[in-house]
VEXDREN-2710 file (C-alpha; in Angstrom, 1 decimal):
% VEXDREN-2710
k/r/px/py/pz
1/UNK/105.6/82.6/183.4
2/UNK/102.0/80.8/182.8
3/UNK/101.6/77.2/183.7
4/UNK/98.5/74.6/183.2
5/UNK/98.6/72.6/185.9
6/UNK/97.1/69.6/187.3
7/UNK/96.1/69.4/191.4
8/UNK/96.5/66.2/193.1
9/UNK/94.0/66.6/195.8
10/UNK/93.8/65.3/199.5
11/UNK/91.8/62.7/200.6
12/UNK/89.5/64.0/203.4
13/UNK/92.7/65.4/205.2
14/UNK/94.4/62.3/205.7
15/UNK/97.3/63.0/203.6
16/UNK/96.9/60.4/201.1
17/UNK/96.8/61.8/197.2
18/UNK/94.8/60.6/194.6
19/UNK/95.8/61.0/190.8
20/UNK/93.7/62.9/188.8
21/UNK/95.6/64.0/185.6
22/UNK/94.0/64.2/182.5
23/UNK/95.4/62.8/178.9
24/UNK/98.0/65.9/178.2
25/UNK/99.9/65.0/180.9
26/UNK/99.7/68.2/182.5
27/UNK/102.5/69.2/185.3
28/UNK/101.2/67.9/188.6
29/UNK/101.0/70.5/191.5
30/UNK/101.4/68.6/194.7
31/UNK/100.7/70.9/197.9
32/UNK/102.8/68.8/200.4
33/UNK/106.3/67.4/200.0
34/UNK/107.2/64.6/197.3
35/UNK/108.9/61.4/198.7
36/UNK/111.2/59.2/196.6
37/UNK/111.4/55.9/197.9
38/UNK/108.6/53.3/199.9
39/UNK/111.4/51.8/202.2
40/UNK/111.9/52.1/205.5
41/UNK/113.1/55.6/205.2
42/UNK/110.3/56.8/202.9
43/UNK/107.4/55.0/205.1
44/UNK/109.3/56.3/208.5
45/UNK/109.2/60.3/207.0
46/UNK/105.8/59.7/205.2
47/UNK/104.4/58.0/208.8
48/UNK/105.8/61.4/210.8
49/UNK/104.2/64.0/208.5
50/UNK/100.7/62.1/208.6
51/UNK/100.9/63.1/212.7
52/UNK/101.6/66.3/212.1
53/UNK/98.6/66.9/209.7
54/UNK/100.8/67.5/206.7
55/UNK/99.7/65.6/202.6
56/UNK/102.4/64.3/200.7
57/UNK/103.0/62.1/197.6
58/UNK/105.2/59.3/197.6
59/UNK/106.3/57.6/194.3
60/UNK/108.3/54.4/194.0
61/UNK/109.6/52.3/192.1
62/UNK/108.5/48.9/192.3
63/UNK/105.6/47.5/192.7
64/UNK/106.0/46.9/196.9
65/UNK/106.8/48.3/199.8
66/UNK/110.6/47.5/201.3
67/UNK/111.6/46.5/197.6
68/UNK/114.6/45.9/198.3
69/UNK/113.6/43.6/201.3
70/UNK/111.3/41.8/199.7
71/UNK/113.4/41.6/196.3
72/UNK/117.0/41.3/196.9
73/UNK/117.2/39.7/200.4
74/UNK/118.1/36.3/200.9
75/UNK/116.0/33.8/203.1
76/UNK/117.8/33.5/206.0
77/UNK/118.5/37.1/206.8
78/UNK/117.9/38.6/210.3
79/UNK/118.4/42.3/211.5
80/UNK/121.6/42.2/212.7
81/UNK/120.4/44.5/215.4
82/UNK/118.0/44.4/218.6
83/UNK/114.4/45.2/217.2
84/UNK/114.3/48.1/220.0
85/UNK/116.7/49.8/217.8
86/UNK/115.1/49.1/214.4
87/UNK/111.7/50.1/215.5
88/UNK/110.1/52.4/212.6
89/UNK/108.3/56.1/214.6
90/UNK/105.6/56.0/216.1
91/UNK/105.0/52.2/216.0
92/UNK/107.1/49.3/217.5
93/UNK/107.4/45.8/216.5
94/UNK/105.0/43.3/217.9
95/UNK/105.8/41.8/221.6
96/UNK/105.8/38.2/219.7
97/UNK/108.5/39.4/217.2
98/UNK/111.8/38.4/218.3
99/UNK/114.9/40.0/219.5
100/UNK/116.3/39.8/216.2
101/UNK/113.2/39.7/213.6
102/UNK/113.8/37.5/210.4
103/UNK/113.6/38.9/207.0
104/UNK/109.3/37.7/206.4
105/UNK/109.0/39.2/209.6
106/UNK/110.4/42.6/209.1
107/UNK/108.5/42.8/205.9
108/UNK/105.6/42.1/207.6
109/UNK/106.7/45.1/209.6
110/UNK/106.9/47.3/207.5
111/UNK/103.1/46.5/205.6
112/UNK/101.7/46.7/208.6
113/UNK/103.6/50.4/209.4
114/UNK/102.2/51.1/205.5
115/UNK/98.7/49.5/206.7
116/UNK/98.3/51.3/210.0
117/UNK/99.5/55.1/208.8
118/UNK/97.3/54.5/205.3
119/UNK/100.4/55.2/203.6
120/UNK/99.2/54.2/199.7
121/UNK/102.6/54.9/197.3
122/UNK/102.0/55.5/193.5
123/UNK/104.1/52.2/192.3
124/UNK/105.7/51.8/189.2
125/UNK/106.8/55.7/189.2
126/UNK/110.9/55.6/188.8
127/UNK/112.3/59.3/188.9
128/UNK/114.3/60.1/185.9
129/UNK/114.9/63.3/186.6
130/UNK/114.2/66.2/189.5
131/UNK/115.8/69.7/189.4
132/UNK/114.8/72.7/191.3
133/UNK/113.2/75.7/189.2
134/UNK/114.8/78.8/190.7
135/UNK/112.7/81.0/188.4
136/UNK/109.0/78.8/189.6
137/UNK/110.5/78.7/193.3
138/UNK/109.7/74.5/193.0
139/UNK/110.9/71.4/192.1
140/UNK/110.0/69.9/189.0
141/UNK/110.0/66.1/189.6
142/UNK/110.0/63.7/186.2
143/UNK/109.1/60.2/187.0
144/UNK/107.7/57.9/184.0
145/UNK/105.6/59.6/181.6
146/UNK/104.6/62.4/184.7
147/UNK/106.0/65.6/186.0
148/UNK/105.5/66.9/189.6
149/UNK/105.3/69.9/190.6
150/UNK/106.2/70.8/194.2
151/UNK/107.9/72.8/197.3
152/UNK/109.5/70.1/199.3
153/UNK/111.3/67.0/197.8
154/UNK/112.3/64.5/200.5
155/UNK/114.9/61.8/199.0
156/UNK/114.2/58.7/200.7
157/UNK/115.4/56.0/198.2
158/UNK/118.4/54.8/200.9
159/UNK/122.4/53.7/200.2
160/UNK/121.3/50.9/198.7
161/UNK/120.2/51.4/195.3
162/UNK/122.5/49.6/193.3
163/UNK/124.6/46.7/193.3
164/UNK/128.2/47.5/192.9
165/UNK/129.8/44.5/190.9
166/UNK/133.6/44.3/191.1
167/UNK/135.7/45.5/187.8
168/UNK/138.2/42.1/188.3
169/UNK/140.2/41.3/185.1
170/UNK/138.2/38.0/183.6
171/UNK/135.4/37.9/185.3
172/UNK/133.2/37.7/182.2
173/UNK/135.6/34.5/181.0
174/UNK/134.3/32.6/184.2
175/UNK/132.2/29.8/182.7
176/UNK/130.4/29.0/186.2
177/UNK/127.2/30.4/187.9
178/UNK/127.8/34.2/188.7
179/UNK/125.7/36.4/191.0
180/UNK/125.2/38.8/192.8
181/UNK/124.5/38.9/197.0
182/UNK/120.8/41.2/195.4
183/UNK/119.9/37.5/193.6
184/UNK/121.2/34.8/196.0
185/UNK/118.3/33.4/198.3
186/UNK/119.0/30.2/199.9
187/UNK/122.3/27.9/200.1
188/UNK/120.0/24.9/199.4
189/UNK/120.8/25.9/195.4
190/UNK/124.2/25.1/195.8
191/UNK/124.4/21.9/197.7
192/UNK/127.8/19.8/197.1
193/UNK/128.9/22.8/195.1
194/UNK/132.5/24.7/195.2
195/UNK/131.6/28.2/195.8
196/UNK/133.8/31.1/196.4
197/UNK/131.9/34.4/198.0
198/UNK/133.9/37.7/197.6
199/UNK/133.6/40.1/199.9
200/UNK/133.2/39.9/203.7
201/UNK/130.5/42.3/204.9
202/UNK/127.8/41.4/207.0
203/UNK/125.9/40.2/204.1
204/UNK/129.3/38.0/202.8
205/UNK/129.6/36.2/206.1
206/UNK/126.5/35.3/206.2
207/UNK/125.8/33.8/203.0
208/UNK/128.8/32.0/203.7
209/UNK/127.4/30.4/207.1
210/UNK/124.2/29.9/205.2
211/UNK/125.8/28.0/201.8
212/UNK/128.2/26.2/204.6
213/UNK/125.1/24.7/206.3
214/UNK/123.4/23.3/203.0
215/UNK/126.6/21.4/202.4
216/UNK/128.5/23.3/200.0
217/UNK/132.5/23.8/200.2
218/UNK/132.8/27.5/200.9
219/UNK/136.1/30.1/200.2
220/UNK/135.8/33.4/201.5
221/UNK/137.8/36.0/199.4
222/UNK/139.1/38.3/202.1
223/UNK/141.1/41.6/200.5
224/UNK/140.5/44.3/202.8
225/UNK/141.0/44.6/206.4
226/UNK/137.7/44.5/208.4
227/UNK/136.4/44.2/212.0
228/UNK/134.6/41.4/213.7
229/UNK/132.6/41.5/216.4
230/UNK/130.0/38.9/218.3
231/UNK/126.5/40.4/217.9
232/UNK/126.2/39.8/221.9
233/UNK/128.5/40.1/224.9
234/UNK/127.2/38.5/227.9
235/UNK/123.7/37.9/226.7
236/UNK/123.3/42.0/225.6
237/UNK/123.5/43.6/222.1
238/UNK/127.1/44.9/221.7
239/UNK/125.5/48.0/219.4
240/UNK/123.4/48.5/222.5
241/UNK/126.2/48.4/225.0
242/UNK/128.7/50.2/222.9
243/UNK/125.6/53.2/222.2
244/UNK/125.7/53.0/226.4
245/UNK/129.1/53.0/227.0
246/UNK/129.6/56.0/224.5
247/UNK/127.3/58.4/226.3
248/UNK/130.4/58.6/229.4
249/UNK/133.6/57.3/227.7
250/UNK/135.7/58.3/224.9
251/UNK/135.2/56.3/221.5
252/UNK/139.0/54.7/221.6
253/UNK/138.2/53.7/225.3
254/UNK/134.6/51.8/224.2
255/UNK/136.9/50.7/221.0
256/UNK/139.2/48.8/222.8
257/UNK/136.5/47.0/225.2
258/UNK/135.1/46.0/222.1
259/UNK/138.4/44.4/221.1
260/UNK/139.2/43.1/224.2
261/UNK/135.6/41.4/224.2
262/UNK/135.9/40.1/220.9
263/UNK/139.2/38.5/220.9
264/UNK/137.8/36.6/224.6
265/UNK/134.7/35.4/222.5
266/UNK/135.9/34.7/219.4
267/UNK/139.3/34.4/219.3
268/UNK/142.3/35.9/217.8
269/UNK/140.9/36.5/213.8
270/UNK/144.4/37.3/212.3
271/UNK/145.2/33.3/212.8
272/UNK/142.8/33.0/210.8
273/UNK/143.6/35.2/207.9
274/UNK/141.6/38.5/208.9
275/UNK/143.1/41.3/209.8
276/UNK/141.7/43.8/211.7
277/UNK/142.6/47.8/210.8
278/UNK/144.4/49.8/212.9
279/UNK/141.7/52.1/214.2
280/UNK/138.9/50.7/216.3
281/UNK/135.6/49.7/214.9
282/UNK/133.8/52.9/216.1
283/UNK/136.2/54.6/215.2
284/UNK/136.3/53.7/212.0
285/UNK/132.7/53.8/211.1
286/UNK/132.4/57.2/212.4
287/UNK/135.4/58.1/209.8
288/UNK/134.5/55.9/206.7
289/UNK/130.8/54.6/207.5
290/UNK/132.4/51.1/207.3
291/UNK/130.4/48.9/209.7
292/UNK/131.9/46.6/211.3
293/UNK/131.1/42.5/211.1
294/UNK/128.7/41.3/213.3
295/UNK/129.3/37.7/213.9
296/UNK/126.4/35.5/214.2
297/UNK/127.9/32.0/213.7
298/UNK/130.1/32.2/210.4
299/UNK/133.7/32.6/212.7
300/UNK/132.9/29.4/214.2
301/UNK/132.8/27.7/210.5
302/UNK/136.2/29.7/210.1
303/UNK/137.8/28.5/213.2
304/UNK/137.0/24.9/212.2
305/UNK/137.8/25.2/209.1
306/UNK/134.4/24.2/207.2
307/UNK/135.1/27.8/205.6
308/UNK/138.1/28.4/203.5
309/UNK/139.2/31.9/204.4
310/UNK/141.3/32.9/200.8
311/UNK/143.1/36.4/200.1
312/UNK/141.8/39.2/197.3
313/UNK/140.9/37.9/193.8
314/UNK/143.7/39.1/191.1
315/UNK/141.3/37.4/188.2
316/UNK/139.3/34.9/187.1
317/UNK/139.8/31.9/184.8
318/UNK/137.4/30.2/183.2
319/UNK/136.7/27.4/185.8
320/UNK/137.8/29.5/188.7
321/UNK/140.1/32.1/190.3
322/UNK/143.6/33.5/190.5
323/UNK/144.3/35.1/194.2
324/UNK/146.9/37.6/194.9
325/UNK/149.2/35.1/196.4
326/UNK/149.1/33.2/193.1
327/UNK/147.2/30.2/194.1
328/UNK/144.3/29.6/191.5
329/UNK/141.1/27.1/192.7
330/UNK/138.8/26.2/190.5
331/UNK/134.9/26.5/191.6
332/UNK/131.3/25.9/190.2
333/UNK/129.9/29.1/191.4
334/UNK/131.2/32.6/192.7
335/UNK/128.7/35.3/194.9
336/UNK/129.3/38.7/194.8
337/UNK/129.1/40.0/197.9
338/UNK/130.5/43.4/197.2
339/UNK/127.6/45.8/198.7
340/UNK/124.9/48.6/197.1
341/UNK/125.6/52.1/196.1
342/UNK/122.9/54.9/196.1
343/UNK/122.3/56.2/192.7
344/UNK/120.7/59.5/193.5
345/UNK/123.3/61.5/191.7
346/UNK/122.4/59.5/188.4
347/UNK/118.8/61.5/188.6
348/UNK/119.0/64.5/191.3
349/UNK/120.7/67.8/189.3
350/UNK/121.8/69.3/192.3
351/UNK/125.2/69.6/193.2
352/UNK/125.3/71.8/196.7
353/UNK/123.5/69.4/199.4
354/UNK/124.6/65.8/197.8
355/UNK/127.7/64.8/197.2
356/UNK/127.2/64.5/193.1
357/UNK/130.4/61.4/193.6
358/UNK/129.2/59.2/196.1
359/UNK/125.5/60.3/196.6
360/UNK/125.2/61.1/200.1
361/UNK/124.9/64.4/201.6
362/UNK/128.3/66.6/201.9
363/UNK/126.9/67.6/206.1
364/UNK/127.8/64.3/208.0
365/UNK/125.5/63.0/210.5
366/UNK/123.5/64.9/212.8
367/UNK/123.3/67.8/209.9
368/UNK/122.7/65.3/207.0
369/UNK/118.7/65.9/206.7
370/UNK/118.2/69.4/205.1
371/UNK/119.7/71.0/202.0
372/UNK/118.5/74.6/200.2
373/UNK/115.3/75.4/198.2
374/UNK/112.8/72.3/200.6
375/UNK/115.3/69.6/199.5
376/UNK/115.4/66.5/202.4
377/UNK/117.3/63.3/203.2
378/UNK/116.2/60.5/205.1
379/UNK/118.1/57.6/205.3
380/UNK/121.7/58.4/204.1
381/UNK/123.4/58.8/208.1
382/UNK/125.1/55.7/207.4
383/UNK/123.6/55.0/210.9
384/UNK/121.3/52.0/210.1
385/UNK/117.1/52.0/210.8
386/UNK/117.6/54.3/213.8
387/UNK/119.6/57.1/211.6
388/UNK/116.9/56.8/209.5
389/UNK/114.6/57.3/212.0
390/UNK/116.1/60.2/213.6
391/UNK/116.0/61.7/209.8
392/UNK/112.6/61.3/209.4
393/UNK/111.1/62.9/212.9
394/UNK/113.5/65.8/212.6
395/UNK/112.6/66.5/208.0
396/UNK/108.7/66.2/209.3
397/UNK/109.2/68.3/212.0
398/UNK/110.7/71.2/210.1
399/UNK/107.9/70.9/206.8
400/UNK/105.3/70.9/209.6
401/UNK/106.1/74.4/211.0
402/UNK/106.4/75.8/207.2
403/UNK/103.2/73.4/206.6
404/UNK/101.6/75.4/209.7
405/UNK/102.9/78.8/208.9
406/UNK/101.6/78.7/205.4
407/UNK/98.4/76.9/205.8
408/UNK/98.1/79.9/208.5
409/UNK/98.9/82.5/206.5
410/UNK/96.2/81.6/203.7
411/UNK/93.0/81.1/206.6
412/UNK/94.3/84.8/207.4
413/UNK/93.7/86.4/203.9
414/UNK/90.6/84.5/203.3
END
């Protein structure tokens, strides 16, 4: 088969493409791998391959790096893990940065990451569409008005996507302010205000503590069991010393320290209307990838009762909520803090490496980075900033030797 194409060419060897398509829109042969996605994953993959000599393109979505860090954050956010353990390859945070860097801070971050690996995204580029052409022997990646041709496609767009926004009978009748957790950004816009937040992640929790310090009267909707932790024990990360503790003891063992650490520094949570699941919280984010609650101050609003803890939502009114026990409360605003879903199945036609329900890859992690035909994940371990980095060292890694090996191959015949 006969195909005009268009080369993107490297920049003096640095790995960095610059367009050059003319007006037909030609397909777009790009020598080194595509990369979906300027987040943390993308820039930590696209940061590995620049050490190891090998071009790439990266195309995104927005208009940023860290979109959805920058975009659909709120103010007061802080990794809810040591920086140590958040640390991108190849570059760690600065020594003035604290333990726990604030949201401006980790964007800051992550430009500087972009800055100091000349990582230059084409923005504005969303991927409608990217199949692999057995019969070419590439993948044929439509993003905008564009088509890109290549041999490695590295997915890098991470588990959050998407908000995921609760199918609850009547919640179009509610006549209050509706969001969600993607557009809240400070409590300071609901001062004196009734609000009920559903859902009790980390991200619930903590817009909770935030709208209970600006004054407003907070319910915390409460359906499923879930695990709290404190974020420390004894002055030391408890992901840290549970990651420790796990390299000579069995997960139920570490499980129940974690319990028995918890319910001495926080208290007994089921007195206050949260139950905990019957498997430990390792245990059960190694079987689910549900994460378990790190505390950083909400429990203490619980415990004193400045936050209402409420069971499930059976539907809203028009001025409020009906709960599962039958009380209704009326409110002025409700937060949706019901989480992100990836939506690479809504674009990738594949069906053999992701999972074409939920999105991720069908391998768990350690064997969740490499599919058939050059196709690569980074960032879908369900293990946080450090899965992601793992992903990215270990997909470079493996396009470098073919990289090598090909680049090889061609100084040979010439």
């Amino acid at each position: 088969m006969e195909m005009h194409t268009t080369t993107i060419q490297e920049d003096k060897g640095d790995g960095i493409f610059h367009k050059a398509m003319n007006s037909e829109s030609k397909p777009v042969w790009i020598p080194g791998p595509v990369i979906i996605g300027a987040g943390p994953s993308g820039l930590a993959v696209a940061a590995c391959l620049k050490e190891r000599g090998v071009p790439f393109l990266m195309l995104e979505k927005e208009s940023c790096v860290g979109s959805l860090w920058r975009l659909k954050t709120y103010n007061r956010l802080q990794l809810h893990l040591p920086k140590e353990t958040c640390k991108l390859p190849h570059m760690p945070f600065p020594p003035e940065i604290p333990a726990y860097p604030t949201k401006k801070q980790f964007i800051s971050y992550l430009e500087a990451y972009a800055k100091h690996f000349a990582i230059e995204p084409m923005f504005r580029q969303e991927v409608q569409s990217a199949i692999y052409d057995a019969r070419m022997g590439f993948w044929r990646v439509q993003a905008n008005e564009s088509e890109f041709l290549c041999r490695w496609f590295i997915v890098a767009t991470g588990e959050n996507a998407e908000p995921v926004l609760p199918d609850i009978e009547g919640i179009s009748d509610f006549k209050g302010s509706l969001i969600h957790t993607s557009r809240y950004k400070d409590g300071a816009d609901f001062e004196g205000q009734k609000v009920l937040v559903v859902g009790c992640g980390n991200s619930g929790m903590e817009i909770s503590l935030d709208l209970c310090n600006n004054d407003a009267q907070v319910s915390l909707a409460v359906r499923d069991k879930l695990h709290i932790l404190p974020r420390e024990i004894l002055g030391r990360s408890t992901f840290c010393i549970s990651t420790w503790l796990l390299n000579w003891f069995p997960v139920k063992l570490v499980d129940r320290f974690l319990l028995v650490c918890s319910q001495v520094i926080l208290g007994d949570t089921h007195k206050m209307g949260i139950r905990r699941p019957k498997i430990g919280p390792l245990e059960q984010k190694k079987s689910t990838g549900k994460t378990p609650v790190l505390d950083v101050g909400a429990f203490s609003k619980i415990k004193s009762g400045k936050i209402k803890v409420v069971c499930g939502v059976q539907r809203f009114t028009a001025n409020g909520a009906e709960f599962v026990d039958g009380q209704v409360e009326n409110f002025d605003s409700v937060i949706l803090a019901t989480g992100y879903r990836n939506n690479v199945a809504s674009w990738l036609k594949e069906d053999s490496f992701f999972n074409d329900k939920e999105g991720y890859p069908r391998n768990p992690f350690p064997d969740n980075w490499k599919g058939k035909n050059g196709l690569y994940s980074v960032g879908f371990a369900r293990s946080g900033l450090l899965g992601s980095s793992i992903d990215a060292q270990r997909v470079a890694e493996d396009i470098a030797r073919q990289w090598s090996s090909e680049t090889k191959h061609l100084r040979i015949e010439s």
